[in-house]
C-alpha positions in Angstrom: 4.2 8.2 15.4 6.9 7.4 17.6 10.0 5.4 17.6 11.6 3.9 20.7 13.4 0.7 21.6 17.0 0.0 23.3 20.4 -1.3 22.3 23.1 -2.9 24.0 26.3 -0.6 24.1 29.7 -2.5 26.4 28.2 -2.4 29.6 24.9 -1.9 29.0 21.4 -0.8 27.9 20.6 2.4 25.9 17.2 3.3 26.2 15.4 6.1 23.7 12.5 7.8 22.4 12.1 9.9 19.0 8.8 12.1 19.5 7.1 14.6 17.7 8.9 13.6 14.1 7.5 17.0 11.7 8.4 17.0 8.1 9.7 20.7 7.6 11.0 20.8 4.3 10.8 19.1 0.9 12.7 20.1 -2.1 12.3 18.3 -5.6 15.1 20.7 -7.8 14.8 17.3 -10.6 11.9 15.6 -11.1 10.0 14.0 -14.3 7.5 11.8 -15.3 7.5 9.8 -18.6 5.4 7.0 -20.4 6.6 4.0 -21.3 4.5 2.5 -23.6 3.2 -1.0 -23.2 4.0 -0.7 -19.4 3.0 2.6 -17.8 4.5 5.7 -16.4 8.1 6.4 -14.8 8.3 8.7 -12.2 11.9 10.2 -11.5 13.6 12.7 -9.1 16.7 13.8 -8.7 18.8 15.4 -5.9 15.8 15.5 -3.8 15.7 16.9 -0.1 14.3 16.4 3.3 14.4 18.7 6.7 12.9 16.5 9.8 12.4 18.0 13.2 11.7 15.9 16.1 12.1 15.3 20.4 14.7 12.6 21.7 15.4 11.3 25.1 17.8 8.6 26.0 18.4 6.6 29.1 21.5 4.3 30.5 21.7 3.2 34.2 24.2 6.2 34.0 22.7 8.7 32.6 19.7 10.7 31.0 19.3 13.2 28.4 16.7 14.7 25.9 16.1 17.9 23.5 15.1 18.7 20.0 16.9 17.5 16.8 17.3 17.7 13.0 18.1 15.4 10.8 19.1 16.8 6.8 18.7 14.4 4.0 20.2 15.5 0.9 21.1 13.9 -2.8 18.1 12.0 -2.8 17.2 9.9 -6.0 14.2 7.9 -6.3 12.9 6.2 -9.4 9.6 4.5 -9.7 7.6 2.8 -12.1 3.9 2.4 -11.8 1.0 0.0 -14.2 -1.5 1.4 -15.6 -3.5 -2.2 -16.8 -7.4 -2.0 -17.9 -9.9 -4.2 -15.4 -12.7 -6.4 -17.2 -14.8 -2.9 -16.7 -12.2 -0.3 -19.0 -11.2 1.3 -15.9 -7.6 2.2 -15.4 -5.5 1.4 -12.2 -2.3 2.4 -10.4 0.0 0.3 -9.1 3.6 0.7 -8.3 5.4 -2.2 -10.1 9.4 -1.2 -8.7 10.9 1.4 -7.0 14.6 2.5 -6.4 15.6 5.1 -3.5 19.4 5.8 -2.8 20.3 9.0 -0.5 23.9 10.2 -0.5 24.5 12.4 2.9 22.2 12.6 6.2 23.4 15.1 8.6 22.0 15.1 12.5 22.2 17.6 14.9 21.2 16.9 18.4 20.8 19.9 20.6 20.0 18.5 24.5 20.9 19.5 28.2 24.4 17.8 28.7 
């Protein structure tokens, strides 16, 4: 999906588009999962990453540019806890009761035509 909108920068309007968002890389070096009795199951990872390609354009009443880009995502940690309760019929559920995410660096590169 795409993501576009504008802001106002001094004298005016910057308009811009992020296209064609792909997902090239994952890496989980740290990860576990654990039970915690009486509550359910904790899910950990550590130091995580995340490669994203994608299009831009932008547009100002001054100028216009566009190109490919790449955004790095690295020292990701995420914790998460998920339920497990019975229903009325003995059958188990999932559902995620708290979740914590913190990511240390993001590095873009923007490659266009000016």
């Amino acid at each position: 999906s795409d993501l576009s909108g504008y802001e106002k920068f001094g004298l005016g309007n910057v308009k811009y588009n992020i296209s064609r968002i792909h997902i090239t890389a994952v890496e989980f070096p740290s990860a576990s999962i654990s039970l915690i009795p009486g509550t359910g199951i904790k899910l950990a990872i550590g130091n995580a990453s995340l490669t994203i390609d994608m299009s831009w354009n932008i547009r100002t009443w001054m100028f216009k540019d566009s190109g490919r880009g790449t955004v790095y995502i690295s020292k990701v940690f995420v914790t998460a806890i998920f339920s497990t309760p019975l229903d009325n019929m003995d059958h188990t559920s999932i559902s995620l009761t708290s979740c914590r995410t913190t990511s240390g660096d993001i590095d873009i590169k923007l490659n266009g035509k000016s």
